[in-house]
MMTF fields as JSON, N, C-alpha, C and O atoms, coordinates in Angstrom:
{
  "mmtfVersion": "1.0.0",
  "mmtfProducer": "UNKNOWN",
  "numBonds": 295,
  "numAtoms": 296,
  "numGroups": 74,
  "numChains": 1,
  "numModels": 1,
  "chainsPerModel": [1],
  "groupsPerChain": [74],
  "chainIdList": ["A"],
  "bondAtomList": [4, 2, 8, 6, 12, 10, 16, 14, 20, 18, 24, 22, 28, 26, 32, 30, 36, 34, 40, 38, 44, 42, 48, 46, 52, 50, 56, 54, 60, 58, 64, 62, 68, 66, 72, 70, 76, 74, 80, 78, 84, 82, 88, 86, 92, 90, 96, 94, 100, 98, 104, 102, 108, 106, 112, 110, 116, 114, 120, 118, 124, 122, 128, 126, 132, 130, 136, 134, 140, 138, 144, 142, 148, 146, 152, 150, 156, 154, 160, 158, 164, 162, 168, 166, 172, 170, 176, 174, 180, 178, 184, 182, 188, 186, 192, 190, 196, 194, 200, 198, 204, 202, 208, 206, 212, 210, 216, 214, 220, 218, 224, 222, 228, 226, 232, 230, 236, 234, 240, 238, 244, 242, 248, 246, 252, 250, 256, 254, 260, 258, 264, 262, 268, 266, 272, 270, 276, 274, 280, 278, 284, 282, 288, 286, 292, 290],
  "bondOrderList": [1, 1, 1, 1, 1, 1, 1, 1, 1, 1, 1, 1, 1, 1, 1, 1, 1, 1, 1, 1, 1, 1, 1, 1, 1, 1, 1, 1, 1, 1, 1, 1, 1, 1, 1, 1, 1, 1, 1, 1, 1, 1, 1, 1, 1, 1, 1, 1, 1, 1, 1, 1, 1, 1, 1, 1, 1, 1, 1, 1, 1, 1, 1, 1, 1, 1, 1, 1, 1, 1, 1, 1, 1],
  "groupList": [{"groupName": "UNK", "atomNameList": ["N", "CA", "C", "O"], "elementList": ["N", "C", "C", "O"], "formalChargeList": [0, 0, 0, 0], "bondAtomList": [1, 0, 2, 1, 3, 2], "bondOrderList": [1, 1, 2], "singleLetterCode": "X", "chemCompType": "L-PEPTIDE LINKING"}],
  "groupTypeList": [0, 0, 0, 0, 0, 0, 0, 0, 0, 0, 0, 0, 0, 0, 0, 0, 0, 0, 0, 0, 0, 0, 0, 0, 0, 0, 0, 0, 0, 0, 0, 0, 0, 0, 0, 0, 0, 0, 0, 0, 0, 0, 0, 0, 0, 0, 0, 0, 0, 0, 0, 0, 0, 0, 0, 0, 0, 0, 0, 0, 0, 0, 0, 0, 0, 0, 0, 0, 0, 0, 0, 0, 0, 0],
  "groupIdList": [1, 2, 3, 4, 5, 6, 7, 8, 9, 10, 11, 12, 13, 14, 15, 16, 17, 18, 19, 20, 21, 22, 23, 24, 25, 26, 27, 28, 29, 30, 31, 32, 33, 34, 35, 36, 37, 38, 39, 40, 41, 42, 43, 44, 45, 46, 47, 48, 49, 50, 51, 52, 53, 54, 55, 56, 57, 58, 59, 60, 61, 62, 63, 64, 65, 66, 67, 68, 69, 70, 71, 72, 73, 74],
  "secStructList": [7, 7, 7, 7, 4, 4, 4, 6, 6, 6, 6, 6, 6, 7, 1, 2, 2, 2, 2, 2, 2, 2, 2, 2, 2, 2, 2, 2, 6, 6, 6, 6, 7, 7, 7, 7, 7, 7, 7, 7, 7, 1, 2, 2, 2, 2, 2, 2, 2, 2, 2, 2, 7, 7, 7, 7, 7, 7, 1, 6, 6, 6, 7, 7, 7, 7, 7, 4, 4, 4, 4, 4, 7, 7],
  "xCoordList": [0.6, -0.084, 0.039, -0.24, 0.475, 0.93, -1.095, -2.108, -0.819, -2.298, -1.992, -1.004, -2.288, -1.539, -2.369, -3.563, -0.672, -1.112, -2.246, -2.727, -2.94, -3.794, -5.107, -5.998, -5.481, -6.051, -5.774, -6.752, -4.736, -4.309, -4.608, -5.47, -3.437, -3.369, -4.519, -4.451, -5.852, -7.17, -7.726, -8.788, -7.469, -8.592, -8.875, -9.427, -8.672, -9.05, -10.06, -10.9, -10.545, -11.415, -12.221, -13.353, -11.926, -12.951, -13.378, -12.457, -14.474, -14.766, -15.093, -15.204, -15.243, -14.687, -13.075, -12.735, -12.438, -10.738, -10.498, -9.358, -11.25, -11.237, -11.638, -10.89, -12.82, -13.753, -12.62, -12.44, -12.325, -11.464, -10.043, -9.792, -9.615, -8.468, -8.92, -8.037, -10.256, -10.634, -10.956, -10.57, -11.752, -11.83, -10.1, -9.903, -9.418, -8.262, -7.282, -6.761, -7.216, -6.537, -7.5, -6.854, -9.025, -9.479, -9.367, -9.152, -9.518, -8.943, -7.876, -7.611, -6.794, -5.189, -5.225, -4.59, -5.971, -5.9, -6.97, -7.201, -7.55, -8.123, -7.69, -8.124, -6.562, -5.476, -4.64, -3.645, -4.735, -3.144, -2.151, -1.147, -2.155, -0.667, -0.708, -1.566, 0.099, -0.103, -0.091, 0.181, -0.454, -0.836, -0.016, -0.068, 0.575, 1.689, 0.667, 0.026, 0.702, -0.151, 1.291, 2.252, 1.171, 2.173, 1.383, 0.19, 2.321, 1.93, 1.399, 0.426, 1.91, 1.562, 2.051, 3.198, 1.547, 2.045, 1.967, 2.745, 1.123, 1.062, 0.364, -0.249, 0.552, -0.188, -1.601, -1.843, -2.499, -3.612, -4.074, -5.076, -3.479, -3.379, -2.903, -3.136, -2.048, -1.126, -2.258, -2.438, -2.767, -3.781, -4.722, -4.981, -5.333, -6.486, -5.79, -6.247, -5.097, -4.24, -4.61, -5.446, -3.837, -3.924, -5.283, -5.485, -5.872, -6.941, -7.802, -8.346, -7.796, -8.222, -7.405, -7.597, -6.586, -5.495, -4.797, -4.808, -3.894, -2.959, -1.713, -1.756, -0.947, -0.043, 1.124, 1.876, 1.454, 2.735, 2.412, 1.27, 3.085, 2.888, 4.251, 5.076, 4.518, 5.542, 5.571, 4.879, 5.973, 5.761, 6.473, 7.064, 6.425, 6.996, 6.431, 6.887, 5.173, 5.128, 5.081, 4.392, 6.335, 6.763, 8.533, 9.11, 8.81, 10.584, 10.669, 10.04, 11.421, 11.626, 12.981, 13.88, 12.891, 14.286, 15.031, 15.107, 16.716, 17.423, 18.521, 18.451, 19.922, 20.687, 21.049, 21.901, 20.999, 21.034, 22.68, 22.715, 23.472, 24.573, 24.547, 25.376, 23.608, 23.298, 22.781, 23.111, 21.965, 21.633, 22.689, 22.423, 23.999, 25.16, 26.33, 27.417, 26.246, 27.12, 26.716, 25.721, 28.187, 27.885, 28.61, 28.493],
  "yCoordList": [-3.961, -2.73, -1.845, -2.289, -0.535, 0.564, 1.234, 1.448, 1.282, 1.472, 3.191, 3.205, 4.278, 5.832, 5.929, 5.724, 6.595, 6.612, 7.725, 7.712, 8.996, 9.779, 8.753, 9.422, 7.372, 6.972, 6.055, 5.648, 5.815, 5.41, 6.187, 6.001, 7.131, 7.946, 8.405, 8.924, 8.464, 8.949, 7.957, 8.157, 6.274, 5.435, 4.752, 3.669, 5.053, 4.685, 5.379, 4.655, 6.961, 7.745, 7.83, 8.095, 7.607, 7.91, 6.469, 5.836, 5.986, 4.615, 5.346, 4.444, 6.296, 5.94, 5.298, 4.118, 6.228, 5.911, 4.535, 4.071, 4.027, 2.206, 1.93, 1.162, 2.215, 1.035, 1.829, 1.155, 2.79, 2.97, 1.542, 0.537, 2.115, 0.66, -0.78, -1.624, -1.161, -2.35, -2.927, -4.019, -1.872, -1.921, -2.028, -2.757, -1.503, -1.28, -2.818, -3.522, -3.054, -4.301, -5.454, -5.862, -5.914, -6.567, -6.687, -7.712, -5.673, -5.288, -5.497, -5.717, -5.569, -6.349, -7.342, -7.924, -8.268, -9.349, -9.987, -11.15, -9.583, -10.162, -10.255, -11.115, -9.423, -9.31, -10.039, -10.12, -10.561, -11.822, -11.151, -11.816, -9.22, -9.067, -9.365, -10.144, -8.798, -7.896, -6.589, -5.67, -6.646, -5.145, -4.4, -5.128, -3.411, -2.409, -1.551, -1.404, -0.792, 0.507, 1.3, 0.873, 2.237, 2.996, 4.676, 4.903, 5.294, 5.823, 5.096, 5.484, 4.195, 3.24, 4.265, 4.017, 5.044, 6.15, 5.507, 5.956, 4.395, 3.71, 2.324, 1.797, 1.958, 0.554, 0.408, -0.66, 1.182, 0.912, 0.95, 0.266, 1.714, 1.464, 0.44, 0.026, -0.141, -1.197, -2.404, -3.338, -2.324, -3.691, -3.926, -5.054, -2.68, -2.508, -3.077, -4.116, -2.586, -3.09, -4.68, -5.268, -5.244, -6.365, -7.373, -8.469, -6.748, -7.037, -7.295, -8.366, -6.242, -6.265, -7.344, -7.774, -7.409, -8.595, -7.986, -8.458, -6.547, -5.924, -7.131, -7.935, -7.06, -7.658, -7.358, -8.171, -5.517, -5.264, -4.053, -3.653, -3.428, -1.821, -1.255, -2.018, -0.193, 0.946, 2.215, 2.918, 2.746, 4.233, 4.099, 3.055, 5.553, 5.782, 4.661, 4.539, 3.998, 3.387, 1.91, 1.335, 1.437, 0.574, 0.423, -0.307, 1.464, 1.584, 2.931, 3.027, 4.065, 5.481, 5.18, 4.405, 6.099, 5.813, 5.647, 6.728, 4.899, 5.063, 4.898, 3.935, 5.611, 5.267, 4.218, 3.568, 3.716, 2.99, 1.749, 0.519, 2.465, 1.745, 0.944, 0.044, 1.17, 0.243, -1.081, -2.138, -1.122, -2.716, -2.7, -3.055, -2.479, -3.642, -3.496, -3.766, -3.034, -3.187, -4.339, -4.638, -4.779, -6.202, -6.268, -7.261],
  "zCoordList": [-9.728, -10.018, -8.784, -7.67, -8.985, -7.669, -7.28, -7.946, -6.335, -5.97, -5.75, -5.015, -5.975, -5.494, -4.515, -4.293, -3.54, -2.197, -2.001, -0.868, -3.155, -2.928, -2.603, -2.079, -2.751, -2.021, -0.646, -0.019, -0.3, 0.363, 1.947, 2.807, 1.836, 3.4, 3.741, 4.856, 3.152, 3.879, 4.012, 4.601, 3.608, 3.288, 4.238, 4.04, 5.134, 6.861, 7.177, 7.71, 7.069, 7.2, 6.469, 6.873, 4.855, 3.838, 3.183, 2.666, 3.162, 2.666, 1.247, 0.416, 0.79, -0.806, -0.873, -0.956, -0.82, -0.747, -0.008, -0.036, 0.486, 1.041, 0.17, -0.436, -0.488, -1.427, -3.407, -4.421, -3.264, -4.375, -4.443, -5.107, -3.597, -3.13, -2.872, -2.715, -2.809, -2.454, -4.248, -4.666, -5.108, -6.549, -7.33, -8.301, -6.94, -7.922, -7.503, -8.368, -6.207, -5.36, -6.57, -7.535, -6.434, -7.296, -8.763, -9.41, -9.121, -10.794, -10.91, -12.092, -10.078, -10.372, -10.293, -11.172, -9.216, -9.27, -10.033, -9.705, -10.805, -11.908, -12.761, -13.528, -13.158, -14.332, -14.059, -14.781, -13.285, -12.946, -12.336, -12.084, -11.814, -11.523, -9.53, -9.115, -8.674, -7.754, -7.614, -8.386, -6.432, -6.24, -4.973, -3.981, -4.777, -3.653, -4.064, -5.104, -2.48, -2.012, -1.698, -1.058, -2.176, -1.631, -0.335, -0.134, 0.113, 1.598, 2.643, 3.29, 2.817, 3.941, 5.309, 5.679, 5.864, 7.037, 8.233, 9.074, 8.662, 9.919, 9.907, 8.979, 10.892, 11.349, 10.892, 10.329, 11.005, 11.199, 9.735, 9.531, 8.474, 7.218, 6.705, 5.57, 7.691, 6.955, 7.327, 6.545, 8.203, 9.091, 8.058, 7.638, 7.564, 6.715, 5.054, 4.577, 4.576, 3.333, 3.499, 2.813, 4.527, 4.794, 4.794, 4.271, 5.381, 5.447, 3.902, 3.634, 3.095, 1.851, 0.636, -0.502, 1.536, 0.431, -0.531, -1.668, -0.149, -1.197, -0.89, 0.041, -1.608, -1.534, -1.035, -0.499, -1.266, -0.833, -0.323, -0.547, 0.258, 1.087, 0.754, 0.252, 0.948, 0.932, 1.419, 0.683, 2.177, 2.694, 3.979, 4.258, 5.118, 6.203, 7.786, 8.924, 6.994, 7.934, 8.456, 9.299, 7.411, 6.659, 7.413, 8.219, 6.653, 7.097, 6.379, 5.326, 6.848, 6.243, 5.41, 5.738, 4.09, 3.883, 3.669, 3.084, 3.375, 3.437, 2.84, 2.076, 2.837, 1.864, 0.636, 1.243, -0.436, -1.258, -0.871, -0.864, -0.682, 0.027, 1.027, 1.165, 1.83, 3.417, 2.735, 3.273, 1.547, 1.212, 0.676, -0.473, 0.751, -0.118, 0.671, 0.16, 2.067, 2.856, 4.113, 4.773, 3.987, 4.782, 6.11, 6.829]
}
């Protein structure tokens, strides 16, 4: 389940947008799926993700990026 990053990139500052993402992370995993946050912009979002037990992250502060060809060149 994609968590949208409109709660994501503030949810360091805003404990709604934490406790929104802390509800939606639980509600996936009550459904049996996982859960990716996407706008992961830095560390200290990504620590917190972690922390809450998302499963996957995605965004610039992650890896920016990049050509589709670079994963199939060897």
């Amino acid at each position: 389940m994609k968590i949208d990053g409109v709660f994501i990139k503030e949810m360091v500052e805003s404990t709604i947008d934490e406790s929104m993402v802390d509800a939606i992370n639980r509600i996936g995993h009550i459904m049996g799926l996982e859960t990716i946050a996407e706008f992961v912009e830095n560390s200290e979002i990504l620590h917190r993700l972690q922390a809450l037990g998302v499963d996957y992250a995605q965004g610039y502060g992650i890896r920016r990026p990049f050509p589709i060809d670079e994963l199939f060149s060897y």
